[in-house]
N, C-alpha and C positions, 0 to 999 in steps of 0.2 A: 504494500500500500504506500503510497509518494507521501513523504515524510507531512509537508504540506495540508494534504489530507488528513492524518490523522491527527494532527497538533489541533486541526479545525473542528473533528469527531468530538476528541478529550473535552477542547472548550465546550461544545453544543453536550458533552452528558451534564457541566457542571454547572453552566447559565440557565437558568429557567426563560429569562425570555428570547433567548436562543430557539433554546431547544421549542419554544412554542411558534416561533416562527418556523421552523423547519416542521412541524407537526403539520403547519396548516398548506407544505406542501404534498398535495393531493392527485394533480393532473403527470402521470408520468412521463408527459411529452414537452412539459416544460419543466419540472421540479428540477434538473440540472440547471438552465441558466440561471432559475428563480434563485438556487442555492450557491451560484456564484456569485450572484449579487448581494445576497446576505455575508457571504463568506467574506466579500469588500467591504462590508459595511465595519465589521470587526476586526478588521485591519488583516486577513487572510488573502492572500490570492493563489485562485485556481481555476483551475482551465476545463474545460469539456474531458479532455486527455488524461485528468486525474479521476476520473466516473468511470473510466470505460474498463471490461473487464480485464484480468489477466488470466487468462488460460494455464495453469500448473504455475501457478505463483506458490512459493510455500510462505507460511504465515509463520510468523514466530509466535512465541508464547503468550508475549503481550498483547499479540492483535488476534490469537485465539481466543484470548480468556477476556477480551471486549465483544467479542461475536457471542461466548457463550456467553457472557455476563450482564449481557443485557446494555449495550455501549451504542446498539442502535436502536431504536423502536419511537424514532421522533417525527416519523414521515406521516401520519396522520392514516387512515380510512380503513377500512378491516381486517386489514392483518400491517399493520405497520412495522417499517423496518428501515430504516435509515444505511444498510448495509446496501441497497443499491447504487448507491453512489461509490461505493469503491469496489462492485464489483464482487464479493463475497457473501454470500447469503440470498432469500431470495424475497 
């Protein structure tokens, strides 16, 4: 996962109005740009190219035990999962 990314995941599990703004993206044909634009707003930058999957990426310990641990789940609508955005999870 691009460093970038996940320094921005970390912020979004521990700011509530992060994380509520990312909940309330819903549409998943826009929730990438929508999430780079928030990403700017908090002083992050990322690019479409930090979303997109990686095919046999291996994950280390710490970015396993944020997928089990519940590090994403801020995307909003019936099964939410904020893990689309890097590509791991579904």
């Amino acid at each position: 996962m691009n460093e970038n990314l996940k320094k921005f995941l970390e912020e979004a599990s521990k700011n509530e109005e992060l994380k509520t703004k990312l909940e309330a993206l819903t549409d998943k044909d826009t929730a990438t740009e929508k999430a780079i634009e928030i990403a700017k707003e908090y002083g992050f930058t990322l690019t479409t190219e930090d979303f997109k999957e990686t095919h046999g990426a291996v994950l280390s310990d710490d970015e396993l035990d944020q997928v089990a641990g519940g590090a994403c789940g801020f995307l909003g609508g019936s099964n939410p999962c904020g893990c689309m955005f890097s590509g791991i999870g579904g």
